[in-house]
N, C-alpha and C positions, 0 to 999 in steps of 0.2 A: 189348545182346543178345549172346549167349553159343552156340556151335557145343556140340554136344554135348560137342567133345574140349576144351572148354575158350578155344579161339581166338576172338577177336573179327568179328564181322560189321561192316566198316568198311565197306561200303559205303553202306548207310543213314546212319550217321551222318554221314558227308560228306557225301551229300546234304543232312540235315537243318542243316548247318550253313553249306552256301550256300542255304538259303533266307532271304528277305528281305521284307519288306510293307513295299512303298512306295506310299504316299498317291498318288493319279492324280487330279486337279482337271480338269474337260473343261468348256469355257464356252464360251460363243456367240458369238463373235468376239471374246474382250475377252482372251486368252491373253498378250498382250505387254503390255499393261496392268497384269496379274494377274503377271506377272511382275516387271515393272519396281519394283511394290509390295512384292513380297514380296524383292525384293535389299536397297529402304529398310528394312522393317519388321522385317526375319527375318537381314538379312547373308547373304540367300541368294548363292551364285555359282552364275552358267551353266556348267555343262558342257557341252552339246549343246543345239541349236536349230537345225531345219530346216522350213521353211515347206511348205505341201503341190504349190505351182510349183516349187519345188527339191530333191523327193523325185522318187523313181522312179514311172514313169506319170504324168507331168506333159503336157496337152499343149495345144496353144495353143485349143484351143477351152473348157480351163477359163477360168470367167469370173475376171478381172483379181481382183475383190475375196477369190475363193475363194484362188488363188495367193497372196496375203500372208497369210492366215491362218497362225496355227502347227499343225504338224501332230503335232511331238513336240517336248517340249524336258524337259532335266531338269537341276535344280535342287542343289546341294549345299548344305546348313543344319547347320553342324559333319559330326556322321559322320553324318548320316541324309540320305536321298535326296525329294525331292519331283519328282515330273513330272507339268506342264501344258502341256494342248494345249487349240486350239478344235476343235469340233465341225464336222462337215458342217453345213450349210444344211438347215436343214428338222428336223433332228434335237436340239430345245433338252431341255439334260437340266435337271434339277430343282434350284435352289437350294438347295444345302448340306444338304436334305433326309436323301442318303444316305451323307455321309460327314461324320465331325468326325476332326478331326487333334488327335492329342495332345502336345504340345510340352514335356517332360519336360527340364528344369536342375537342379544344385543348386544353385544362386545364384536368391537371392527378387529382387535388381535387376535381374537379366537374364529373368525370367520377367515383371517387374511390365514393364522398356522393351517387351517384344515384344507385353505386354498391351495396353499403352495406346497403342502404334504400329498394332496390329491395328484395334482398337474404332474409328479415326478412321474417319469416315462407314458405321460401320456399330453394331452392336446389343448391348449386353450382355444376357446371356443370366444369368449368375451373375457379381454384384461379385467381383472380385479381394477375397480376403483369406484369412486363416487359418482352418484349418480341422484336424480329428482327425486328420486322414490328410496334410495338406502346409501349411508356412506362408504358403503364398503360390498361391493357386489361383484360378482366374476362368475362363468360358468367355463367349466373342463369338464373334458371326456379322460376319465381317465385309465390307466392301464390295461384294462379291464372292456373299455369300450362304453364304462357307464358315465353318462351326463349328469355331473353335479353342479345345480347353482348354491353359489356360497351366496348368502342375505343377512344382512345388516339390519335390524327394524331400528327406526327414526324414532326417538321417544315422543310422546302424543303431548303436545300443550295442552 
């Protein structure tokens, strides 16, 4: 966008270029579980991990089991960001219902390992294989109840 005199409106663009969509997985106590899986299956690293007894307003009348819960954590999977937490008690959200994660490589072996490490005790949804648009594409729900498409990108002539 352009000022009448010519000059640039930098300030939106900045803005539009620190924004980011990062995936938010929230599960019913099973956050470190869901985690520890996703380090095997994805190469994810922890960045940050803080339980909700070791966040701020923690206090000794929460019950023991809530205190281990995760309250935030987040995930690094090459340059893209994933953050999983557990849920309050009483608040169980919806199996992979309202999110699928898109996991986008250009290597078809590195799309097919994170395929078939996802799929273990959960659900293919569409077989991995080639397709119009990616040579190597599959989507699973996995253990978890979350929908992941594995994506191949085509190289551009």
């Amino acid at each position: 966008m352009r000022r009448q005199d010519g000059g640039l409106i930098v300030a939106k663009e900045l803005i539009a270029l620190s924004i980011r969509f990062v995936p938010f997985i929230q599960l019913d106590g099973r956050a470190r579980e869901a985690i520890q899986f996703y380090e095997n299956a994805l190469g994810a690293e922890v960045t940050f991990s803080q339980t909700f007894g070791a966040g701020p307003g923690a206090s000794d009348a929460m019950p023991e089991t809530m205190k281990n819960r995760i309250a935030h954590s987040e995930l690094k999977i090459g340059d893209a960001q994933l953050m999983v937490a557990d849920c309050e008690p009483g608040k169980n959200p919806l199996e992979g219902d309202l999110l699928t994660i898109c996991i986008t490589t250009p290597d078809a072996d590195q799309a097919t390992r994170m395929y078939n490490a996802l799929r273990e005790d959960g659900t293919v949804i569409t077989p991995l294989g080639a397709f119009h648009f990616s040579p190597a594409y599959g989507v699973v729900k996995d253990k978890f109840g979350v929908t992941f498409q594995c994506f191949t990108s085509r190289r551009r002539e």
